[in-house]
Structures are given as structure tokens and as C-alpha cells.
VOGU-3710 file (C-alpha; in Angstrom, 3 decimals, decimal comma):
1> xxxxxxxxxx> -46,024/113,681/58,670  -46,961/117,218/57,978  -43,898/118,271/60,049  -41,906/116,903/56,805  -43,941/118,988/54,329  -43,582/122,410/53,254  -46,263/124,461/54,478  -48,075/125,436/50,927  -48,427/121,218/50,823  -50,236/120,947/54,140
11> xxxxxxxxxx> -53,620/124,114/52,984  -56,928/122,733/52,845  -59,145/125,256/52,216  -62,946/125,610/53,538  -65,593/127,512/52,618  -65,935/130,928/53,856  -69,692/130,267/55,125  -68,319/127,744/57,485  -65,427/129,847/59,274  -67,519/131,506/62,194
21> xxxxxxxxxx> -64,130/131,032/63,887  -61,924/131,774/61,335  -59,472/131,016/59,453  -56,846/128,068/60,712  -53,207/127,990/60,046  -52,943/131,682/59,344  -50,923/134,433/61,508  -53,185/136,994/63,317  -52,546/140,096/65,606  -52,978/139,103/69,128
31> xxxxxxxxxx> -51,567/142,536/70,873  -49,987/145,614/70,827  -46,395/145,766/72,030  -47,620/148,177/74,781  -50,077/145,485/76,271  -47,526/143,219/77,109  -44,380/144,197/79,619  -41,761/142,307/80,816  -42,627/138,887/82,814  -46,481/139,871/82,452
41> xxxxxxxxxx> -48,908/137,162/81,921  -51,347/138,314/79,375  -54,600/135,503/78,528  -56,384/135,711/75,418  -58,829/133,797/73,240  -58,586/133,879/69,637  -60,339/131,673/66,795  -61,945/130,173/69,925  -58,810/128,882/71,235  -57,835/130,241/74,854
51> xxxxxxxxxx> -53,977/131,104/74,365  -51,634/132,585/77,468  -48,831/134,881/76,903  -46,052/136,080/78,543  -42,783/138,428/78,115  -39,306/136,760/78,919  -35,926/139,052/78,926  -37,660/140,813/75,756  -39,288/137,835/73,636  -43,363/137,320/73,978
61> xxxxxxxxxx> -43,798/133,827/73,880  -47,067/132,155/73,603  -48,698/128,526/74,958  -52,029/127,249/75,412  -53,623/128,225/78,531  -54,860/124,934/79,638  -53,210/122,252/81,965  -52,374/118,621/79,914  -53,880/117,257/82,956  -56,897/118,241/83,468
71> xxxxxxxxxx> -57,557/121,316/81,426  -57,306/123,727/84,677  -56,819/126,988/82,879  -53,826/128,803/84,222  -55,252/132,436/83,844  -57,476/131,515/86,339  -54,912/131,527/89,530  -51,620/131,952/87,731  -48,525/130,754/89,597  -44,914/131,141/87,944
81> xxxxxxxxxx> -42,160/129,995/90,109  -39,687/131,459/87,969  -39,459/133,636/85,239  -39,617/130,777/82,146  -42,322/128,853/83,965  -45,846/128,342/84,322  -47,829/126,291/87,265  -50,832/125,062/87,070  -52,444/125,971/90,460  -54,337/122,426/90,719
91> xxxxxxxxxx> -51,728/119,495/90,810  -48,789/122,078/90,409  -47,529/120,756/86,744  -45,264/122,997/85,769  -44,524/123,674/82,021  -41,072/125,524/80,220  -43,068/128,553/78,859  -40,921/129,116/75,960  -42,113/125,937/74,205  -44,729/124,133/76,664
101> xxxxxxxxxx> -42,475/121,258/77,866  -43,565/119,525/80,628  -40,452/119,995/83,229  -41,488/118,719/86,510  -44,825/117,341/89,100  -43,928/117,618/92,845  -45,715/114,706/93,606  -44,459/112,289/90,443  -41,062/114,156/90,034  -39,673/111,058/88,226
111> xxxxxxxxxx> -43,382/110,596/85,693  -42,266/109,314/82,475  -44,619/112,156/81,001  -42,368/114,645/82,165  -40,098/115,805/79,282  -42,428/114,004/76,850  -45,510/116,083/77,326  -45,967/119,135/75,650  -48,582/121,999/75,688  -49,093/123,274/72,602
121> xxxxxxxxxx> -46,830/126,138/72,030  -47,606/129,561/69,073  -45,369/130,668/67,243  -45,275/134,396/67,997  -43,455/137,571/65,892  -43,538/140,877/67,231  -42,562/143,661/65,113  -44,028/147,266/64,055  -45,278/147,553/67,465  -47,683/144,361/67,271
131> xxxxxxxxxx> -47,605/140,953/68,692  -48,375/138,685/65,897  -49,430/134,548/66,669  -49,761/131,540/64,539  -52,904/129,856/65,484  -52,240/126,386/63,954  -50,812/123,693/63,106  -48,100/123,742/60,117  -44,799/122,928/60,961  -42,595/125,108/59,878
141> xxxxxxxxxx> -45,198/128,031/59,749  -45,716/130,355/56,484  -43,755/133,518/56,754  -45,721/136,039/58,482  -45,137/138,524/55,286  -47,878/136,281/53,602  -50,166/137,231/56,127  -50,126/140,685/55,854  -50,724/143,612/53,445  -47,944/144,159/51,124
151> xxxxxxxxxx> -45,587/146,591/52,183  -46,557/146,538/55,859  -43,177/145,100/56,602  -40,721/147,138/54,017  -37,473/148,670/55,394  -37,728/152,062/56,174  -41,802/151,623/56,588  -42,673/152,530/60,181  -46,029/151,345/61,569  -47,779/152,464/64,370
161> xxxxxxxxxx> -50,107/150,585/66,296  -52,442/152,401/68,157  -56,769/150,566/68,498  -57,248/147,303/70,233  -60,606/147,109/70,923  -63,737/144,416/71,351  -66,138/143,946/68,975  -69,397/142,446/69,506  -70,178/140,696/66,457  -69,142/137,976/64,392
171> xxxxxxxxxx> -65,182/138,825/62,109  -67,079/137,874/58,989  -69,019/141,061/59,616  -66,676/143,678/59,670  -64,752/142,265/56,500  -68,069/142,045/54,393  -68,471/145,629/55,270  -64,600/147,173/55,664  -64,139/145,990/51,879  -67,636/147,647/50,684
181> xxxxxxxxxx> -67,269/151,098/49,239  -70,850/151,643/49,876  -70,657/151,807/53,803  -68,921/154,810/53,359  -72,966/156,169/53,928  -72,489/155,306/57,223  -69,666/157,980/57,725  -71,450/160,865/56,673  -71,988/162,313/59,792  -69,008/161,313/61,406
191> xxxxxxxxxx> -66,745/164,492/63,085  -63,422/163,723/61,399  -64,757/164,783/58,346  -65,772/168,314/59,492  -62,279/168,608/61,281  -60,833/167,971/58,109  -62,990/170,237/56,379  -63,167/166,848/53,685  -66,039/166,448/51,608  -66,930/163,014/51,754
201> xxxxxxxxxx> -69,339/160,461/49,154  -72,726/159,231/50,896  -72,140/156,525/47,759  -69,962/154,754/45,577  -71,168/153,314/41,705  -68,792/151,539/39,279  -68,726/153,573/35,478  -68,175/151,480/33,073  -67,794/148,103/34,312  -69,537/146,143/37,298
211> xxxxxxxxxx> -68,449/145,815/40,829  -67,877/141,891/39,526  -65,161/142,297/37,123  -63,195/145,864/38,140  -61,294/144,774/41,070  -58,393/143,117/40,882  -57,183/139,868/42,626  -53,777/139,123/44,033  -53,430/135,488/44,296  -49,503/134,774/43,427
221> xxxxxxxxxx> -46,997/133,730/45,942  -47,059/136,196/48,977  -50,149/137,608/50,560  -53,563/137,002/49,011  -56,506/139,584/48,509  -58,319/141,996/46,441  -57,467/145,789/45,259  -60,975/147,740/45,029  -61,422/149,826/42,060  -62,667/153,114/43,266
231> xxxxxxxxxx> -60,425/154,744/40,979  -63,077/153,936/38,316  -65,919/154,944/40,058  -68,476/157,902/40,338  -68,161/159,195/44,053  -72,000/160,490/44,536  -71,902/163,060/47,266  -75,786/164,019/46,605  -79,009/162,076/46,047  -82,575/163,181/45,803
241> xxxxxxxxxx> -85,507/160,660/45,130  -88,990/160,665/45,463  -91,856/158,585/47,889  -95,569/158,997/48,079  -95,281/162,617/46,656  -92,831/163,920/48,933  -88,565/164,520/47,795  -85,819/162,820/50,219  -82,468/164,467/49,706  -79,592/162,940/51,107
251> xxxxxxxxxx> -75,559/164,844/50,869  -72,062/165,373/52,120  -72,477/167,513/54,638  -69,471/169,639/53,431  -70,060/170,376/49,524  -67,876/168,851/47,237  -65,415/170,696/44,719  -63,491/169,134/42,067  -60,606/168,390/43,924  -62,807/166,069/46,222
261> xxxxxxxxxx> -63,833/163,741/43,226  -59,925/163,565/42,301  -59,134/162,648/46,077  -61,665/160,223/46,045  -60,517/158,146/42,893  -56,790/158,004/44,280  -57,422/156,524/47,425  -57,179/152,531/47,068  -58,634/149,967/49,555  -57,403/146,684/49,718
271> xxxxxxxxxx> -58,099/143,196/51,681  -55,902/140,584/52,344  -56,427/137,306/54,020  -56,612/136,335/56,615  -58,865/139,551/56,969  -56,567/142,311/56,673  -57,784/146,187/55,182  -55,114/148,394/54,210  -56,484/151,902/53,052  -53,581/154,270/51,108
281> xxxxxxxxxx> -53,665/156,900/50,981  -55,470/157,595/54,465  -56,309/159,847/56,748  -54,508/162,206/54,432  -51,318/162,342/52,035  -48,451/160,302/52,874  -49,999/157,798/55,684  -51,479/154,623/55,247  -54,402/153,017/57,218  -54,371/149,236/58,022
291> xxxxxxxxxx> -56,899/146,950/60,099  -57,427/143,864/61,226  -60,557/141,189/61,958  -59,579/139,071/64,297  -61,982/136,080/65,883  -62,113/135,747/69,339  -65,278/133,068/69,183  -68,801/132,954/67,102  -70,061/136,696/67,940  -67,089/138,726/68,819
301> xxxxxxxxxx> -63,684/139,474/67,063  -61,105/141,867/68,402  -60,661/145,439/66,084  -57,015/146,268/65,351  -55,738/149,464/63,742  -52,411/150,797/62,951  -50,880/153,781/60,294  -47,904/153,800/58,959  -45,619/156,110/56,721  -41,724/156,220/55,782
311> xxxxxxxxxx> -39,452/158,043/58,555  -36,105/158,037/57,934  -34,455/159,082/61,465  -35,544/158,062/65,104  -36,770/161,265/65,496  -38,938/161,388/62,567  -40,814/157,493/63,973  -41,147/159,244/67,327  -42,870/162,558/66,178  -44,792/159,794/63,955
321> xxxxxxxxxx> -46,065/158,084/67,187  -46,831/161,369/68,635  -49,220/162,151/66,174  -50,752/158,906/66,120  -51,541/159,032/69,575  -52,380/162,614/70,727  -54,557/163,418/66,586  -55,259/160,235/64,859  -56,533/157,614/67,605  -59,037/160,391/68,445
331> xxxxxxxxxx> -60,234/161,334/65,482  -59,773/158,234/63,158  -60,821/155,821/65,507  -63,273/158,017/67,767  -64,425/159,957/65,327  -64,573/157,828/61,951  -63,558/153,986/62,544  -65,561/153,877/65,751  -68,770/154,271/63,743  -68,437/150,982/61,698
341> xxxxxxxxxx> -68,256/149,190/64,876  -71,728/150,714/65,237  -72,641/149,497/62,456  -70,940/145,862/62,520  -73,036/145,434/66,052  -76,309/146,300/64,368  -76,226/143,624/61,957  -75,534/141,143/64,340  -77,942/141,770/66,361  -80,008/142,523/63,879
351> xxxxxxxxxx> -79,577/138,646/62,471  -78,972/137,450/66,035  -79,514/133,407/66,272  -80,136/133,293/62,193  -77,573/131,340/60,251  -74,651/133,606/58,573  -76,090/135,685/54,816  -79,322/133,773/55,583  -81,210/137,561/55,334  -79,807/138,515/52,447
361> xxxxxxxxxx> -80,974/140,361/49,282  -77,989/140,992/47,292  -78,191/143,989/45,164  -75,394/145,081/41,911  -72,957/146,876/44,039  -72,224/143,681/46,043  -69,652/142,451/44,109  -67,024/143,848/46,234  -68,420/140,913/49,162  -68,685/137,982/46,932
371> xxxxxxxxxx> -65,484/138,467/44,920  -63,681/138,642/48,676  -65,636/135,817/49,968  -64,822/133,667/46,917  -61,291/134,599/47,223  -61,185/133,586/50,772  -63,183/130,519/50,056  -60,574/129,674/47,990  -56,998/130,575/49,306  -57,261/130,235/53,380
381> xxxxxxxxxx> -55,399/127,236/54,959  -58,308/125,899/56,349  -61,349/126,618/58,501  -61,201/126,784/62,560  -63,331/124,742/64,264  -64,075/123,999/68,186  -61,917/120,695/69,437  -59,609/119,828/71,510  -56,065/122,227/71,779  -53,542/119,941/70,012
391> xx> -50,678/118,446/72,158  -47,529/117,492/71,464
//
């Protein structure tokens, strides 16, 4: 049984083209700490799967939020009789939260299913202010440190999580583009770079090499992804071309000087299954950026972001928070991230009822999409699908 085999034994991999609902058997954000207080039932659907969960004397614990009996969800008229319990409001089954168990039925209090019967239950972590889940079915799971970007979980690292937010349009979406160098045109208009006074490229071209061959893949033990290679690239903060007789100029709106084309080339973007970005260093020295893709079904995914930095006393991770809340939420979410959900919605509706990269025409700088879609072809645990929620 796969129960007896280590996890790495139990991956099949599928094909990135197929995994409109993800990626199965891989951990995911599914909150932030702040969403979720104590005995508060909090429903959610991710990869297409409707979860339920719920705080108990500090833990989050996580089942699936449909009765064994007749698949009455139990978000929809929530009963809990006591604090570890959940009641399903048709036929009253009632179900040990903390691993789905099957406990009692008023009106079959001696059914041999009782005790026997078990919803299926996620595996849940919470730490650096996020509620992570296991949506799956490997037995023991991975460790969660192979599902994130490296370093996210290092002593002395603190991470704020602050953006939890819809997004209308399919996870696949916002990867292709987070990874891309050349959305950055997107941004150019975008107030966090005039409150930074930071010049900012409308482009991004490879010197020297191809967009194929420069960036570097992690595949060892631990997390996998890709490191971008902007470090050997040509920021291009100006361009000027020519239609029909008349010149098109398109820049930065804040001119560039030469320490903007050194800024540029340190910053290093990275992607990590099972659609992690991490961004360092970013907004500015010191702080990294990190978010996440997360499917909720075919056309929407949920938009995480957090920063982190190294604070070495409780005082230094509270002013941390502080700023992360009251400067950077507003103006690296509202003013900067914001726009790529924009941008993520206009391509999906822009391809709306067409099958996923059928409107494509690929162009030289794409290489940064197809070297993360072949890596995620080839290292996921497998590709969600719609079925049944498994039982146990």
C-alpha cells in the first residue's frame, strides 16, 4: 500500500498542460494565521476540493467539508456540539474534527460504521504566520520545506504574511507571467515606483546567451524550481521604433542612472513548485518578496504574498509587521502587485472558453515559461483532477 512507501516512491508526475487544477500531493497556503481564530469554522476550496477548517485550543486542523453520507456540505448550516466536533445538519453524523472519525449517529448510535468511517482529514502546518495544507494523498506527507522557497523557513528568518486575495483566472496564468522578466512592462506606470523615486525597465533581453540556457534549475533533494538570470541581462528602460512614418517612444517614467542598471542585475527571481515566486532582494535592501498560486478550481486561484527579513529580538519582528502592514501592503500590493492581477484577468478573459496556450505565438524571450513549465512537467507529484474526496 502506498501508506508503506516513502513518499518520493508514491510521485507520478503529469503534464503541466493538464493541471487546470493543479498540482496533487503537494503542500499549498490555504490562510493567513489572522483568518482563522480560535474554534472558528473557516470553508475553503482549493485544487477543486471543498476543505473545512477549524481552530482547536491553538492547532488549525483541516477535514473535508462533505458528509460520508450523503455529501451534505457542512459549511452550509454548520453545527458543532462541542469544540472537537463537527455535525452534519442533515442526519446529524457527527465526525472527531481532528482526524475525521466518525464518532456517533443519534438514530444508529450502535452502526458498525461508526469508528470505521473516516472523512478525509489534511494534514495542516502553520508557521510564519500562514496556514499551510496537504491536498493529497501520500502517507506520510513530504516535508513542507520541499514545498517552499529555500530559506523561507531558516531560524532567525521572520516572514510576514500580509495579501490573501481572489483571483479570477486560471493559477497557470499568474506563474507563466510572475516568472517572466518581460511583464515587468506592465509595471511601468504603477505608483510604487514614483514613491520610491526607482527607475524601473519597461524590458528585459538576455546578453550573451538565450533565455533557454541562462537560468538555472534546482532539481536535487529539497524544493524544486528555477533561478532567473537577470543578472546577465540588459535592463532596457527606453525604446523608440518606427510605424507608417510616425516614431513610438516608450520609457521609465523616472530616468535611469547607473546605479539603476546595477540594482536591476542584483535582484534574483526565483520559482519553485508547486508555484511558489520568491523575489530577493525586494521592495528594497534587506527584505525578500515571496508569492504564491494557489488553485481554487479551473478559472480562479487565490493570490498569496508575504516578506520576510532577519530580526533578531521580538521587538525587531514586531516593528517588522508594522511596516508590512501600515507601508508595504499598500504600496506593494496596491500599488505594484495589484497590477499583475490586472493583467492575469485579461488573459483569461481574453482566451475565455479556448483550451490552455492554444493562442499562442511564442517569441525568443519565452524561455523563462517553457523552461518552468518543463520543470513542472517533470517534478510535481501528480496532476489534480475532479473525483470523488477520498475516504478512509
Amino acid at each position: 500500500m502506498d501508506g508503506d512507501r516513502k513518499p518520493e516512491l508514491q510521485i507520478k508526475p503529469g503534464r503541466y498542460e493538464d493541471a487546470a487544477l493543479g498540482f496533487r500531493n503537494h503542500w499549498y497556503p490555504a490562510l493567513l494565521s489572522s483568518e482563522i481564530g480560535e474554534e472558528q469554522l473557516v470553508p475553503l476550496t482549493l485544487l477543486g476540493e471543498n476543505l473545512l477548517f477549524k481552530r482547536i485550543d491553538g492547532q488549525v486542523y483541516a477535514i473535508a467539508d462533505q458528509c460520508l453520507h450523503r455529501g451534505f456540505k457542512f459549511s452550509t448550516k454548520p453545527e458543532c456540539f462541542t469544540k472537537n466536533t463537527i455535525t452534519c445538519w442533515l442526519h446529524a453524523f457527527t465526525y472527531n474534527f481532528r482526524n475525521g472519525e466518525l464518532v456517533a449517529i443519534p438514530s444508529a448510535p450502535d452502526s458498525r460504521l461508526i469508528g470505521k468511517r473516516h472523512l478525509h482529514s489534511y494534514p495542516v502546518q502553520e508557521i510564519n504566520g500562514m496556514v499551510f495544507a496537504f491536498v493529497g494523498d501520500m502517507d506520510p506527507p513530504p516535508p513542507l520545506a520541499h514545498d517552499v522557497p529555500p530559506g523561507f523557513l531558516d531560524p532567525g528568518w521572520t516572514v510576514v504574511g500580509a495579501v490573501n486575495v481572489p483571483s479570477a483566472c486560471n493559477w497557470r496564468l499568474a506563474a507563466d507571467s510572475g516568472f517572466d522578466p518581460n511583464h515587468i512592462f506592465i509595471h511601468k506606470d504603477d505608483h510604487f515606483l514614483a514613491a520610491l523615486d526607482r527607475p524601473f525597465p519597461i524590458a528585459n533581453r538576455i546578453v550573451g546567451g538565450d533565455t533557454f540556457h541562462e537560468i538555472t534549475e534546482v532539481t536535487g533533494p529539497g524544493p524544486k524550481g528555477l533561478v532567473d538570470a537577470l543578472g546577465k541581462s540588459e535592463p532596457v528602460f527606453e525604446f523608440e521604433f518606427e510605424c507608417d512614418g510616425e516614431r513610438g517612444r516608450m520609457a521609465s517614467k523616472i530616468p535611469p542612472n547607473e546605479m539603476a542598471y546595477l540594482a536591476y542585475g542584483s535582484i534574483e527571481g526565483s520559482i519553485w513548485l508547486p508555484g511558489a515566486l520568491k523575489v530577493a532582494p525586494w521592495p528594497i535592501l534587506g527584505m525578500v518578496h515571496y508569492e504564491w498560486y494557489v488553485p481554487v478550481d479551473e478559472k480562479n486561484h487565490r493570490y498569496f504574498i508575504a516578506w520576510g527579513k532577519p530580526c533578531e529580538t521580538d521587538a525587531d519582528k514586531a516593528a517588522f509587521a508594522h511596516e508590512v502592514h501600515t507601508k508595504w501592503k499598500y504600496l506593494g500590493y496596491e500599488q505594484f502587485n495589484r497590477t499583475d492581477l490586472i493583467a492575469n484577468l485579461g488573459v483569461e478573459t481574453g482566451t475565455d472558453g479556448l483550451p490552455y496556450r492554444s493562442v499562442e505565438n511564442l517569441f525568443e524571450g519565452d524561455g523563462y515559461t517553457l523552461v518552468w513549465r518543463r520543470l513542472a512537467s517533470q517534478h510535481n507529484r501528480g496532476v489534480q483532477t475532479r473525483r470523488g474526496i477520498p475516504t478512509a
